[in-house]
C-alpha positions in Angstrom: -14.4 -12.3 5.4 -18.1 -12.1 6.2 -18.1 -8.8 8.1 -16.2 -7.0 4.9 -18.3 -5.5 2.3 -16.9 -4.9 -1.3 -14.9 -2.3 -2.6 -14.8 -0.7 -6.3 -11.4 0.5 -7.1 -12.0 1.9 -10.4 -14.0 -1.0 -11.4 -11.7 -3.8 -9.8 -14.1 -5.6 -7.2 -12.4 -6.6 -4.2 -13.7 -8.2 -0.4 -15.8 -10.6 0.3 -15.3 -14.1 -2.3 -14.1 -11.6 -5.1 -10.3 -13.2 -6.3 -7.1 -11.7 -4.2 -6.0 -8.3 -6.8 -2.6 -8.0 -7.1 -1.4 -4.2 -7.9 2.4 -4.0 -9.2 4.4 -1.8 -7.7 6.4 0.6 -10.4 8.8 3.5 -8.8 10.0 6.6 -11.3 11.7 7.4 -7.8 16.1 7.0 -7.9 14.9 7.6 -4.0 12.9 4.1 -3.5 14.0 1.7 -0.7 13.9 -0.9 -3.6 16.5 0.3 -6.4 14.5 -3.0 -8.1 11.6 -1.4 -8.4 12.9 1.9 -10.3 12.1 2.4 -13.7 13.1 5.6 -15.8 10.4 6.9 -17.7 11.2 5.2 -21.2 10.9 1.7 -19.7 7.5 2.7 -17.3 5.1 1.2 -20.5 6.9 -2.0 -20.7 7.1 -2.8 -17.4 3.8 -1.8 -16.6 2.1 -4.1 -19.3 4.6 -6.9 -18.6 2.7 -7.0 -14.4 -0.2 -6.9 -16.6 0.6 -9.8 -18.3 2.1 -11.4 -15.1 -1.6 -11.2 -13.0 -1.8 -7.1 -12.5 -5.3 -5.8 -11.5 -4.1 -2.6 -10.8 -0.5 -0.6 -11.4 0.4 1.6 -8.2 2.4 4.6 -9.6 4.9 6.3 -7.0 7.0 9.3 -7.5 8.1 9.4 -3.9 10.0 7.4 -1.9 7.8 7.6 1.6 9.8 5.0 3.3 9.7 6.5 6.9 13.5 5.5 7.6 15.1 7.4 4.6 15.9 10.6 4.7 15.1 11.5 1.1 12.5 14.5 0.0 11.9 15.9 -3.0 9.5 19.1 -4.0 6.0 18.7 -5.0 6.1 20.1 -8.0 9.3 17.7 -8.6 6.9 14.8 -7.1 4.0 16.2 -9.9 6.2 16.0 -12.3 7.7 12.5 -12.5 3.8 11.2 -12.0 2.2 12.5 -14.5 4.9 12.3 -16.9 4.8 8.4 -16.0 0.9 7.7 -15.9 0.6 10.4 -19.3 3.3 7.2 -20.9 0.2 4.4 -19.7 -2.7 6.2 -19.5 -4.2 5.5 -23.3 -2.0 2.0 -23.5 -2.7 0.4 -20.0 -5.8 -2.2 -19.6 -5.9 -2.3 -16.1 -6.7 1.2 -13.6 -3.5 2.9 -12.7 -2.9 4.1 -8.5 -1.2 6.9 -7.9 1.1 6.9 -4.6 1.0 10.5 -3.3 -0.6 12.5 -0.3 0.4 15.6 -1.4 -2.1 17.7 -3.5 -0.3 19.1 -6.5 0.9 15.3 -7.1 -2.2 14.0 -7.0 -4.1 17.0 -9.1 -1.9 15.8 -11.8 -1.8 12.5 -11.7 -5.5 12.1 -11.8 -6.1 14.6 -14.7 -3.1 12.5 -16.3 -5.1 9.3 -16.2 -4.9 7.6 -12.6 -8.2 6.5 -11.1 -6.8 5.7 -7.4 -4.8 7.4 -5.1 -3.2 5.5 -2.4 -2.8 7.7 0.1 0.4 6.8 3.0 -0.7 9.3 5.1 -4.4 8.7 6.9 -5.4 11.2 4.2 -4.5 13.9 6.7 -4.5 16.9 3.9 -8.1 17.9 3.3 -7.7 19.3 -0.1 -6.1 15.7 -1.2 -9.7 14.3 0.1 -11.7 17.1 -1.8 -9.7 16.3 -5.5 -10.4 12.1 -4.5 -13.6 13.3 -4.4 -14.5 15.5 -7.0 -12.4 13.3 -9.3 -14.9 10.4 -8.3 -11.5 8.3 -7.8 -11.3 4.9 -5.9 -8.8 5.4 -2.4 -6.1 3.3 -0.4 -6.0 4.6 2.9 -3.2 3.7 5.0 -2.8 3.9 8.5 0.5 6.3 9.1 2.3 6.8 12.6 2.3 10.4 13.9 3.3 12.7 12.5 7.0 13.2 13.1 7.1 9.7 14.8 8.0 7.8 11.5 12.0 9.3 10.7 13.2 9.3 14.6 14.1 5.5 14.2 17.1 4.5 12.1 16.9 1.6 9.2 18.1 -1.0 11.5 15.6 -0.2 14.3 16.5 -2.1 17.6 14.6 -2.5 20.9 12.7 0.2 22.2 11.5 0.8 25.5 8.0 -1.1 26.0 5.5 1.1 27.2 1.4 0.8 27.6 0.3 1.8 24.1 -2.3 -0.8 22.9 -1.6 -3.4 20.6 -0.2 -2.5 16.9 -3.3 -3.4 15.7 -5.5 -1.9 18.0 -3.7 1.4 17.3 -4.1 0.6 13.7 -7.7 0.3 13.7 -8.1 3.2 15.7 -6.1 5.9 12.8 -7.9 3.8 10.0 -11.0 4.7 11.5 -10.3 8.0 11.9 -9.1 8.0 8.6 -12.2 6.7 7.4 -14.5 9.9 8.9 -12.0 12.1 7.1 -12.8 10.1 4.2 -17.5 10.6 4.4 -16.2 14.2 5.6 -15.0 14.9 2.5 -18.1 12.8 0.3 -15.6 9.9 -0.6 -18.4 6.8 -0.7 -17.0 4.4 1.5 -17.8 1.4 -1.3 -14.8 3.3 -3.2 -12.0 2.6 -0.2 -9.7 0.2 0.9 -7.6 0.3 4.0 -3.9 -0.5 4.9 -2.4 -1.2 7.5 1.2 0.7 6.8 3.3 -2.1 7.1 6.8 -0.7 7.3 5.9 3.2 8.0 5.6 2.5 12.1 9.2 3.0 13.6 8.9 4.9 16.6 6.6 2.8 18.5 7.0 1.1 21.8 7.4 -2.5 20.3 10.6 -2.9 18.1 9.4 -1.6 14.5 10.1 -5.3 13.2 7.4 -6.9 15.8 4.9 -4.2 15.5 4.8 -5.5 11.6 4.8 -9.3 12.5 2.0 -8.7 14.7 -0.3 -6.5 12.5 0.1 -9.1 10.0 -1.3 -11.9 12.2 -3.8 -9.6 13.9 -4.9 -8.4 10.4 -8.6 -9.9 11.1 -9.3 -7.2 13.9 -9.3 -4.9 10.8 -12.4 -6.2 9.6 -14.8 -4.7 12.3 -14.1 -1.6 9.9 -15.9 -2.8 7.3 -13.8 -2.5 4.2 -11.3 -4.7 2.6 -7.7 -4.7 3.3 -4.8 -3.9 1.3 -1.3 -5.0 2.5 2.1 -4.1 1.0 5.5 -6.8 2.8 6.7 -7.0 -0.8 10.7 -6.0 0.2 10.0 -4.5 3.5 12.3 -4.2 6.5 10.9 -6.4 9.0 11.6 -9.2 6.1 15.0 -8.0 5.9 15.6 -8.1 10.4 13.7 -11.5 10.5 16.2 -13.1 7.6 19.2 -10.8 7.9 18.7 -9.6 4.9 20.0 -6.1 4.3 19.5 -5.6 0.9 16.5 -5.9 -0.7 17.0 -7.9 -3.8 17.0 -10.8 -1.1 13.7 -10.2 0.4 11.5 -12.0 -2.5 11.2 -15.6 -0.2 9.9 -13.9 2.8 8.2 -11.6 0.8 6.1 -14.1 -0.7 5.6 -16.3 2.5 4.4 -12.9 4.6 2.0 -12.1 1.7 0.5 -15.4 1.6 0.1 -15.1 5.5 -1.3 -11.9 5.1 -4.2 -13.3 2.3 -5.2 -16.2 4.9 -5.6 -13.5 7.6 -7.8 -11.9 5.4 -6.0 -9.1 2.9 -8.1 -8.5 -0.2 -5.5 -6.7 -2.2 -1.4 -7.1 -2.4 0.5 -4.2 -3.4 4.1 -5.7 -4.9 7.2 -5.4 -7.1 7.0 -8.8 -8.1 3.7 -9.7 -9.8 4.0 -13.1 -11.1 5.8 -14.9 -8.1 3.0 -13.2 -5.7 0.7 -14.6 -8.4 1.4 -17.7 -7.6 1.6 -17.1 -3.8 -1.6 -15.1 -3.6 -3.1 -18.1 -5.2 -2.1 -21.1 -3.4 -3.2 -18.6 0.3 -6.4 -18.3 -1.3 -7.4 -21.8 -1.4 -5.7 -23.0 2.1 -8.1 -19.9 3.3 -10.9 -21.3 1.4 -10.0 -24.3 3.6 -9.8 -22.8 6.9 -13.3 -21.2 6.4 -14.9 -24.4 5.2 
Protein backbone atom coordinates (compact mmCIF):
# COMPACT_ATOMS: atom_id res chain seq x y z
CA UNK A 1 0.00 0.00 0.00
CA UNK A 2 2.87 2.39 -0.49
CA UNK A 3 1.38 4.62 -3.14
CA UNK A 4 -1.91 5.25 -0.73
CA UNK A 5 -1.80 8.02 1.60
CA UNK A 6 -4.10 8.16 4.76
CA UNK A 7 -7.42 9.03 5.14
CA UNK A 8 -9.37 10.72 8.28
CA UNK A 9 -12.84 9.53 8.50
CA UNK A 10 -13.98 11.49 11.34
CA UNK A 11 -11.03 10.64 13.24
CA UNK A 12 -10.70 6.91 12.22
CA UNK A 13 -7.18 6.70 10.34
CA UNK A 14 -7.21 4.41 7.60
CA UNK A 15 -4.39 3.48 4.45
CA UNK A 16 -1.12 2.88 4.61
CA UNK A 17 -0.06 0.18 7.93
CA UNK A 18 -3.13 1.75 9.88
CA UNK A 19 -5.31 -1.66 11.06
CA UNK A 20 -8.20 -2.85 8.40
CA UNK A 21 -11.67 -0.60 9.92
CA UNK A 22 -14.55 -2.49 9.85
CA UNK A 23 -17.91 -0.26 9.46
CA UNK A 24 -21.28 -2.27 10.36
CA UNK A 25 -23.82 -2.11 8.11
CA UNK A 26 -27.36 -1.23 9.96
CA UNK A 27 -30.54 -0.72 7.44
CA UNK A 28 -33.95 1.26 8.99
CA UNK A 29 -34.87 0.25 5.21
CA UNK A 30 -38.01 -2.81 4.97
CA UNK A 31 -36.62 -2.17 1.19
CA UNK A 32 -32.86 -3.62 1.78
CA UNK A 33 -31.62 -6.53 -0.34
CA UNK A 34 -30.64 -7.96 3.05
CA UNK A 35 -34.00 -8.33 5.21
CA UNK A 36 -30.92 -9.43 7.88
CA UNK A 37 -29.66 -6.29 8.07
CA UNK A 38 -33.07 -4.33 8.88
CA UNK A 39 -33.56 -2.96 12.11
CA UNK A 40 -36.75 -0.91 13.26
CA UNK A 41 -35.91 2.14 14.96
CA UNK A 42 -36.28 0.76 18.69
CA UNK A 43 -33.69 -1.90 18.22
CA UNK A 44 -31.06 0.66 15.93
CA UNK A 45 -29.08 1.47 19.66
CA UNK A 46 -28.62 -2.08 20.53
CA UNK A 47 -27.56 -3.22 17.50
CA UNK A 48 -25.35 -0.52 16.76
CA UNK A 49 -23.34 -0.85 20.12
CA UNK A 50 -23.38 -4.57 19.88
CA UNK A 51 -20.93 -4.09 16.13
CA UNK A 52 -19.27 -1.80 18.44
CA UNK A 53 -18.53 -4.32 20.74
CA UNK A 54 -17.96 -6.93 17.90
CA UNK A 55 -14.85 -4.74 16.22
CA UNK A 56 -16.94 -1.57 14.66
CA UNK A 57 -14.89 1.52 13.72
CA UNK A 58 -17.48 3.05 12.11
CA UNK A 59 -21.60 2.40 11.85
CA UNK A 60 -22.86 3.06 8.14
CA UNK A 61 -26.47 4.25 8.54
CA UNK A 62 -28.89 3.64 5.38
CA UNK A 63 -32.38 4.61 4.93
CA UNK A 64 -32.41 3.49 1.33
CA UNK A 65 -32.20 0.58 -0.34
CA UNK A 66 -29.77 1.57 -3.55
CA UNK A 67 -29.37 -1.92 -4.68
CA UNK A 68 -29.44 -1.23 -8.47
CA UNK A 69 -31.56 -4.42 -9.24
CA UNK A 70 -34.63 -3.64 -7.08
CA UNK A 71 -37.15 -1.72 -8.03
CA UNK A 72 -37.86 -0.03 -4.70
CA UNK A 73 -37.97 4.10 -4.18
CA UNK A 74 -39.01 6.00 -1.55
CA UNK A 75 -39.30 9.98 -1.22
CA UNK A 76 -36.58 12.08 0.16
CA UNK A 77 -38.23 13.49 2.74
CA UNK A 78 -39.40 9.74 3.56
CA UNK A 79 -35.42 8.82 3.14
CA UNK A 80 -34.71 12.08 5.68
CA UNK A 81 -36.88 10.94 7.85
CA UNK A 82 -36.00 7.34 8.78
CA UNK A 83 -32.07 8.73 9.05
CA UNK A 84 -32.17 11.11 11.28
CA UNK A 85 -34.73 9.58 13.32
CA UNK A 86 -32.05 6.57 13.47
CA UNK A 87 -28.69 8.44 13.99
CA UNK A 88 -30.84 11.15 16.59
CA UNK A 89 -31.34 7.28 18.62
CA UNK A 90 -27.05 6.95 18.51
CA UNK A 91 -25.78 10.10 18.15
CA UNK A 92 -25.13 11.08 22.09
CA UNK A 93 -24.77 7.04 23.03
CA UNK A 94 -22.49 5.78 20.11
CA UNK A 95 -18.49 5.67 20.64
CA UNK A 96 -17.48 5.20 17.34
CA UNK A 97 -18.45 8.02 14.13
CA UNK A 98 -21.61 7.16 12.49
CA UNK A 99 -21.87 7.16 8.14
CA UNK A 100 -24.66 8.08 6.62
CA UNK A 101 -25.74 6.17 3.26
CA UNK A 102 -27.48 8.74 1.07
CA UNK A 103 -26.76 10.83 -2.11
CA UNK A 104 -29.59 12.82 -2.01
CA UNK A 105 -29.48 16.28 -0.23
CA UNK A 106 -32.33 16.58 2.13
CA UNK A 107 -31.22 13.03 3.54
CA UNK A 108 -27.97 13.94 4.08
CA UNK A 109 -28.80 17.79 5.47
CA UNK A 110 -30.44 15.86 8.22
CA UNK A 111 -28.41 13.23 8.92
CA UNK A 112 -25.38 15.31 9.54
CA UNK A 113 -27.15 18.01 11.67
CA UNK A 114 -28.57 14.69 13.49
CA UNK A 115 -25.06 13.56 14.36
CA UNK A 116 -23.36 11.65 11.30
CA UNK A 117 -19.90 12.67 10.50
CA UNK A 118 -19.56 10.65 6.95
CA UNK A 119 -21.56 10.32 4.22
CA UNK A 120 -21.03 7.48 1.87
CA UNK A 121 -22.14 8.59 -1.10
CA UNK A 122 -23.34 5.43 -3.95
CA UNK A 123 -23.56 7.74 -6.48
CA UNK A 124 -19.84 9.41 -7.71
CA UNK A 125 -21.25 12.36 -5.73
CA UNK A 126 -23.00 13.46 -8.86
CA UNK A 127 -25.41 16.08 -6.97
CA UNK A 128 -23.32 19.22 -6.32
CA UNK A 129 -25.30 20.48 -3.44
CA UNK A 130 -24.68 16.93 -1.61
CA UNK A 131 -20.73 17.96 -2.16
CA UNK A 132 -21.31 21.58 -0.85
CA UNK A 133 -23.24 20.22 2.70
CA UNK A 134 -19.94 17.42 2.89
CA UNK A 135 -18.23 20.30 2.77
CA UNK A 136 -19.38 22.94 4.80
CA UNK A 137 -20.30 20.22 7.43
CA UNK A 138 -16.37 19.40 7.40
CA UNK A 139 -17.56 15.65 7.16
CA UNK A 140 -15.26 12.67 6.14
CA UNK A 141 -16.71 10.99 2.47
CA UNK A 142 -17.01 7.40 0.83
CA UNK A 143 -17.10 7.88 -2.70
CA UNK A 144 -18.30 5.07 -4.76
CA UNK A 145 -17.92 4.55 -8.21
CA UNK A 146 -21.73 4.19 -9.75
CA UNK A 147 -22.59 2.89 -13.39
CA UNK A 148 -24.43 5.43 -15.53
CA UNK A 149 -26.90 6.83 -14.85
CA UNK A 150 -29.85 4.77 -15.95
CA UNK A 151 -27.47 1.79 -16.64
CA UNK A 152 -27.77 0.21 -13.15
CA UNK A 153 -31.98 -1.10 -13.10
CA UNK A 154 -31.98 -2.36 -16.93
CA UNK A 155 -30.48 -5.77 -15.71
CA UNK A 156 -32.67 -8.17 -13.71
CA UNK A 157 -31.52 -9.81 -10.19
CA UNK A 158 -30.30 -12.84 -11.86
CA UNK A 159 -28.22 -11.05 -14.52
CA UNK A 160 -27.08 -13.55 -17.25
CA UNK A 161 -24.57 -13.07 -20.17
CA UNK A 162 -24.44 -10.01 -21.88
CA UNK A 163 -23.08 -9.30 -25.09
CA UNK A 164 -19.17 -8.55 -24.79
CA UNK A 165 -18.22 -5.49 -26.27
CA UNK A 166 -14.82 -3.19 -26.18
CA UNK A 167 -15.35 -1.22 -23.03
CA UNK A 168 -12.11 -1.44 -20.92
CA UNK A 169 -11.61 -3.50 -18.17
CA UNK A 170 -14.12 -3.14 -14.91
CA UNK A 171 -11.48 -1.77 -13.21
CA UNK A 172 -10.17 0.46 -15.64
CA UNK A 173 -13.65 1.93 -15.96
CA UNK A 174 -13.73 2.07 -12.31
CA UNK A 175 -10.78 4.13 -11.83
CA UNK A 176 -11.71 6.29 -14.45
CA UNK A 177 -15.57 7.53 -12.52
CA UNK A 178 -13.62 7.45 -9.14
CA UNK A 179 -11.31 9.87 -10.58
CA UNK A 180 -13.78 11.91 -11.81
CA UNK A 181 -15.49 11.58 -8.77
CA UNK A 182 -12.65 12.77 -6.99
CA UNK A 183 -12.39 16.37 -9.05
CA UNK A 184 -16.05 16.75 -8.06
CA UNK A 185 -14.92 16.19 -4.75
CA UNK A 186 -11.56 19.52 -4.59
CA UNK A 187 -14.37 21.28 -6.82
CA UNK A 188 -16.49 21.45 -4.14
CA UNK A 189 -13.31 22.15 -1.14
CA UNK A 190 -13.76 18.52 0.24
CA UNK A 191 -9.74 17.86 1.36
CA UNK A 192 -8.88 14.90 -0.29
CA UNK A 193 -7.18 13.48 3.24
CA UNK A 194 -11.00 13.29 4.30
CA UNK A 195 -12.06 10.62 1.34
CA UNK A 196 -12.16 7.13 0.64
CA UNK A 197 -13.03 5.44 -2.49
CA UNK A 198 -15.23 2.33 -3.52
CA UNK A 199 -15.39 0.58 -5.97
CA UNK A 200 -19.51 -0.22 -6.12
CA UNK A 201 -19.27 -3.73 -5.91
CA UNK A 202 -22.76 -4.86 -6.84
CA UNK A 203 -24.24 -1.51 -8.41
CA UNK A 204 -22.67 -2.42 -12.11
CA UNK A 205 -25.37 -4.44 -14.08
CA UNK A 206 -25.62 -3.27 -17.39
CA UNK A 207 -22.10 -3.70 -18.42
CA UNK A 208 -20.64 -5.67 -21.18
CA UNK A 209 -19.17 -8.50 -18.88
CA UNK A 210 -21.92 -10.48 -16.98
CA UNK A 211 -22.57 -8.22 -13.72
CA UNK A 212 -21.15 -11.32 -11.63
CA UNK A 213 -17.58 -11.16 -13.41
CA UNK A 214 -17.28 -7.52 -13.61
CA UNK A 215 -17.40 -7.84 -9.54
CA UNK A 216 -14.92 -10.97 -9.46
CA UNK A 217 -12.59 -8.93 -11.45
CA UNK A 218 -12.64 -5.58 -9.66
CA UNK A 219 -11.97 -7.47 -6.66
CA UNK A 220 -8.70 -8.96 -7.90
CA UNK A 221 -7.75 -5.89 -9.87
CA UNK A 222 -8.49 -3.84 -6.71
CA UNK A 223 -4.66 -2.66 -6.64
CA UNK A 224 -5.02 -0.56 -10.00
CA UNK A 225 -7.07 1.65 -7.61
CA UNK A 226 -4.28 2.74 -5.79
CA UNK A 227 -2.67 5.02 -8.61
CA UNK A 228 -5.59 7.35 -7.14
CA UNK A 229 -4.11 7.81 -4.15
CA UNK A 230 -6.66 7.21 -1.46
CA UNK A 231 -7.61 4.16 0.42
CA UNK A 232 -10.18 1.78 -0.58
CA UNK A 233 -13.34 0.85 0.90
CA UNK A 234 -15.12 -2.38 -0.36
CA UNK A 235 -18.62 -3.58 0.56
CA UNK A 236 -19.21 -8.04 -0.75
CA UNK A 237 -20.83 -8.51 2.62
CA UNK A 238 -24.22 -10.41 1.05
CA UNK A 239 -23.87 -9.26 -2.50
CA UNK A 240 -25.17 -10.95 -5.62
CA UNK A 241 -22.15 -12.08 -7.37
CA UNK A 242 -21.68 -14.26 -3.96
CA UNK A 243 -25.03 -15.46 -4.31
CA UNK A 244 -24.39 -16.56 -8.71
CA UNK A 245 -20.88 -17.96 -7.73
CA UNK A 246 -22.54 -20.38 -4.75
CA UNK A 247 -26.14 -20.56 -5.98
CA UNK A 248 -27.20 -18.92 -3.32
CA UNK A 249 -30.44 -16.93 -3.73
CA UNK A 250 -31.13 -15.82 -0.58
CA UNK A 251 -28.99 -13.85 1.36
CA UNK A 252 -28.91 -15.30 4.80
CA UNK A 253 -26.56 -17.90 2.96
CA UNK A 254 -23.97 -15.55 1.60
CA UNK A 255 -21.93 -15.17 5.06
CA UNK A 256 -18.98 -17.98 3.85
CA UNK A 257 -18.31 -16.32 0.59
CA UNK A 258 -18.86 -13.22 2.07
CA UNK A 259 -16.11 -13.59 4.38
CA UNK A 260 -13.69 -15.34 1.86
CA UNK A 261 -14.29 -12.31 -0.91
CA UNK A 262 -13.65 -9.73 1.98
CA UNK A 263 -10.53 -11.32 3.02
CA UNK A 264 -9.50 -11.36 -0.82
CA UNK A 265 -10.38 -8.00 -1.02
CA UNK A 266 -7.94 -6.83 2.24
CA UNK A 267 -4.88 -8.71 0.62
CA UNK A 268 -5.58 -6.83 -2.65
CA UNK A 269 -5.36 -3.95 -0.71
CA UNK A 270 -8.95 -2.53 0.79
CA UNK A 271 -8.46 -0.39 3.78
CA UNK A 272 -11.99 -0.37 5.06
CA UNK A 273 -14.88 -3.22 4.97
CA UNK A 274 -18.32 -2.07 5.02
CA UNK A 275 -20.55 -5.29 6.53
CA UNK A 276 -23.61 -6.70 8.27
CA UNK A 277 -21.72 -9.06 10.03
CA UNK A 278 -19.04 -7.40 12.23
CA UNK A 279 -17.46 -9.99 14.38
CA UNK A 280 -17.16 -12.95 11.73
CA UNK A 281 -15.48 -10.17 9.27
CA UNK A 282 -13.44 -9.46 12.40
CA UNK A 283 -12.00 -12.35 12.38
CA UNK A 284 -11.64 -12.53 8.58
CA UNK A 285 -10.27 -8.99 8.19
CA UNK A 286 -7.74 -10.15 10.60
CA UNK A 287 -6.28 -13.25 9.53
CA UNK A 288 -6.06 -11.16 5.44
CA UNK A 289 -4.14 -8.70 7.15
CA UNK A 290 -1.32 -10.80 8.31
CA UNK A 291 -1.11 -13.28 5.09
CA UNK A 292 -0.80 -9.47 3.32
CA UNK A 293 1.79 -8.55 5.78
CA UNK A 294 3.32 -11.69 4.31
CA UNK A 295 3.08 -11.16 0.77
CA UNK A 296 4.67 -7.60 1.21
CA UNK A 297 7.54 -8.94 3.29
Amino acid sequence: MSREHVADLAGVSVGRTRPVAIMGVINVSPESFHAGSVRRDADVLATALAMVDAGAALIDVGARSTAPYLATEITPAEEAARLGRAIERLAAKLPVPMSADTCRPEPARVALEAGARVINDVSTLRDSAVARLVAQHSASLVLMAAAPVGAGRRAGARGGRRPRGRGPAPVVAIRKILAEGLRRARAAGIPERRIVVDPGIGFFRAVDVPWHEWDARVLVGLGSLRSLARPICVGVSRKSFIGAILDRPDTGDRLAGSLAATAIAVVNGAAVIRTHDVAETRDAVRVAERLRREVAR
